[in-house]
N, C-alpha and C positions, 0 to 999 in steps of 0.2 A: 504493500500500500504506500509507505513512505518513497519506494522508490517508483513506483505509479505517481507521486505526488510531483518528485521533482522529476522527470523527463519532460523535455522540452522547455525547462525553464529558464531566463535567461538570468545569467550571475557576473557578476562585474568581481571579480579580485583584486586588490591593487600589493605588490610587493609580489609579484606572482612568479619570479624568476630563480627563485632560492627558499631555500627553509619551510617553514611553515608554508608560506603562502603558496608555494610551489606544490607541497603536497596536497594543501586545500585544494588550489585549482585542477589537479589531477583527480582529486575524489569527486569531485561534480561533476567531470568530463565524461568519467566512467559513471556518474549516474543517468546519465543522459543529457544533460544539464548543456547551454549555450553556453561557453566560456565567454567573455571577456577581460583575457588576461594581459595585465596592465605592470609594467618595469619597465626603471630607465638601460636595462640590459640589452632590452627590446629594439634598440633605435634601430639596427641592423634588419631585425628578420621583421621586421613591420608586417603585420598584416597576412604573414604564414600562420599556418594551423601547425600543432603541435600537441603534447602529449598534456600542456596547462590550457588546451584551444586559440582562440585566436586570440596573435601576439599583437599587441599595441604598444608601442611609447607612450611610457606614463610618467612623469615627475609631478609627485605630490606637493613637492614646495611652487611650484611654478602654477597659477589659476590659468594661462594660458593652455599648458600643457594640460591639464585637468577639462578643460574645454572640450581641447582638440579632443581626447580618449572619447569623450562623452559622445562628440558626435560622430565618432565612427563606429561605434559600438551600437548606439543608436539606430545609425545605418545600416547595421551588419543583422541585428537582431533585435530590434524594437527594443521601448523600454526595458529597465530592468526588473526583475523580481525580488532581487536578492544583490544585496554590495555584502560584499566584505571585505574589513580596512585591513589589509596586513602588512602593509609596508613602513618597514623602523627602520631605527639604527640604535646603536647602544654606543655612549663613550666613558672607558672608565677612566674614570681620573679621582684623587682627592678633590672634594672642592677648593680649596688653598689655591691647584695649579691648575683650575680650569679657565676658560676664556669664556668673556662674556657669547661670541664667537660660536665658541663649541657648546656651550649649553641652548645657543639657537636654531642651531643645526639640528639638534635632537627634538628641540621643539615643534623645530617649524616641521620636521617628517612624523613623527609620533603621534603629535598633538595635530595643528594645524593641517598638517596632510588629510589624516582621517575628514575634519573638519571643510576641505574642500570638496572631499570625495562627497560628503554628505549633502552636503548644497545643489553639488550636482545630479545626485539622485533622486533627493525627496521630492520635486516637483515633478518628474517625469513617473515616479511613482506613485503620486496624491490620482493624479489623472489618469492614470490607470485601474482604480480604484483601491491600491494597495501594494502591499512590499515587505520585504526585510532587511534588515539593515543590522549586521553583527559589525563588533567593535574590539579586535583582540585587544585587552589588556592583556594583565599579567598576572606573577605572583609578587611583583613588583607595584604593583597597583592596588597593593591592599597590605604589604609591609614592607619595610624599608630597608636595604644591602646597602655596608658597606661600600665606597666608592660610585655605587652608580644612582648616585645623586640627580643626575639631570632626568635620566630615563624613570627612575622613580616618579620623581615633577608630571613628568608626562603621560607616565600611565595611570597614578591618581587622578592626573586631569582626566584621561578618560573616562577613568569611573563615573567621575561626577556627570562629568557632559553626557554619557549616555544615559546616565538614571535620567534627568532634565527631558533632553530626547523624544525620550519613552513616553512621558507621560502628554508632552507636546504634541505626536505624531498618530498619535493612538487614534482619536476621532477618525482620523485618514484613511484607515486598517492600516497604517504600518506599524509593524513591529519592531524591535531594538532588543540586541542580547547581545551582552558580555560575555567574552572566552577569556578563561584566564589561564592560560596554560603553565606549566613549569617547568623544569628542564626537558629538553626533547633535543636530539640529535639531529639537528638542525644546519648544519652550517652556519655556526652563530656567528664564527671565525671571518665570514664573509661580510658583514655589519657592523661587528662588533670592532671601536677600534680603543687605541689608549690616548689620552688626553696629551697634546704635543707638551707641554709642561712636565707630565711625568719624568721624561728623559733627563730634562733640568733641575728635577729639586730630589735631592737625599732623603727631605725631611720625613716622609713617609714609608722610606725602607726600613725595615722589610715588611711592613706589616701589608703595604698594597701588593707585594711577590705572593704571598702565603694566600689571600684573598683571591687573588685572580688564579692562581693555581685550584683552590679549589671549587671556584668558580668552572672551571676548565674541564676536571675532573668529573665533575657532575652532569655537564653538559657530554662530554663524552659516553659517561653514560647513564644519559637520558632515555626518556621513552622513545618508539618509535614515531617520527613525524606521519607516517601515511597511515600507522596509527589513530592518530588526532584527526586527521581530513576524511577518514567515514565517520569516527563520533561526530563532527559535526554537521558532515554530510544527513545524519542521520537524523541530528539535535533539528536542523532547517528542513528537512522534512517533515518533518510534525507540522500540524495545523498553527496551535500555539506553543511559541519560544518561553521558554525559562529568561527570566531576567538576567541571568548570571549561570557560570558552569565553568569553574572549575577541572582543569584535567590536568591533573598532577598527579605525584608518586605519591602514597599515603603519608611518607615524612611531611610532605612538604604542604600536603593540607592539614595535617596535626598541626604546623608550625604558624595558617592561620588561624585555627582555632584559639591555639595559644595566645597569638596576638591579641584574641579579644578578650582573653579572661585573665590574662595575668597582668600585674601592674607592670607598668612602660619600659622604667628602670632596668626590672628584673628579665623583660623579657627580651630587652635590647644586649644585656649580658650575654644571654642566652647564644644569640646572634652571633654576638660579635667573638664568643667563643668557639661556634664552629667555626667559623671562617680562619679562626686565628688572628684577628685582628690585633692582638697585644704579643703576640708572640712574637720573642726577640730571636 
């Protein structure tokens, strides 16, 4: 039935070229599902069919570029049915050696990206009589690591904007849901960069070595990403979306539960002790 729901339907991915997004847009593909798959990767194979459906240039910080996607996606396969935001970037750095620069970077593809993709769907969706609209956050988007400060900013921002969203869009029939995944074997290594400052200041060695090490570690072994793109594949099939959905490893949703029931202090210890953050 779910997969009777989604054939034929049309799906706009953005970050479609790598990681998550990439295996997202492959689980749709294989559901029957129109791709419209959106990376600045893309400038090349423009407008070829492939294994994430059809490739488009997409730069989420660009409203032109965001434009352009819209109307040839448009053109290719009518309105949307379904967006989903997947396009980021992560920078670690201590805040100390970050640039105002590098924390805009993150914002403007994280945050503001999402946020253009969304302008450009909602109204072609209202008129349609309806839609969906998922918004990966994180497990960053709901507590706080160590060095990556900006992308934290950013996926909290999501949270919040989507909850807003949701209850805006609603009258419409559009829907809105939060993914908040956790480590997944990703090619994070492909987004993920370090803050140019790092290189230049001592101050933070070793404790940012030990952090991003196990940061690394985890991510290598993470869940499987094509994994995650039929859970959601599956999650958007349903008539009504969950607000929120969580797919992580059981640590790592014990660790938001924890979040919310142990005082701040204690639970940031907690934190900052697996990471290793104090270890000399």
């Amino acid at each position: 039935m779910k997969a009777d729901y989604l054939k034929g339907q049309t799906v706009w991915v953005s970050g479609a070229s790598s990681g998550l997004g990439k295996a997202i847009a492959k689980a749709f593909v294989q559901a029957g599902c129109h791709v419209a798959a959106g990376a600045r990767s893309y400038r090349q194979e423009e407008g070829t069919q492939g294994e994430t459906g059809l490739k488009l240039y997409l730069d989420v910080t660009n409203a032109e570029s965001v434009a352009r996607f819209k109307e040839k996606a448009v053109s290719a396969f009518g309105a949307p049915d379904v967006l989903i935001n997947c396009a980021g970037i992560l920078t670690l750095a201590p805040f100390e050696t970050y640039t105002l620069e590098e924390i805009h970077q993150v914002m403007d593809t994280d945050f503001y990206g999402m946020v253009r993709m969304c302008k450009a769907a909602i109204g072609p969706m209202r008129e349609k009589g309806g839609g969906k609209i998922v918004c990966l956050s994180s497990i960053n988007g709901l507590l706080g690591i160590p060095y990556q400060g900006a992308y934290t900013a950013a996926k909290h921002a999501v949270e919040g904007f989507a909850e807003c969203l949701a209850m805006e869009v609603k009258p419409f029939g559009i829907q809105v849901m939060l993914i908040e995944p956790g480590d997944h074997r990703s090619g994070a290594s492909m987004y993920r960069r370090h803050g140019a400052g790092v290189t230049r200041s001592p101050l933070y060695h070793p404790s940012f070595e030990n952090v991003t090490q196990t940061i690394s570690h985890d991510e290598t072994h993470g869940s499987d990403p094509d994994r995650l793109g039929r859970k959601l594949a599956a999650l958007v099939g349903r008539r009504r979306l969950p607000m929120r959905r969580c797919i992580a490893s059981p640590g790592q949703k014990a660790a938001v539960v924890l979040h919310g029931l142990l005082p701040g202090r204690l639970f940031s210890t907690l934190i900052a002790a697996y990471y290793h953050t104090y270890r000399r």
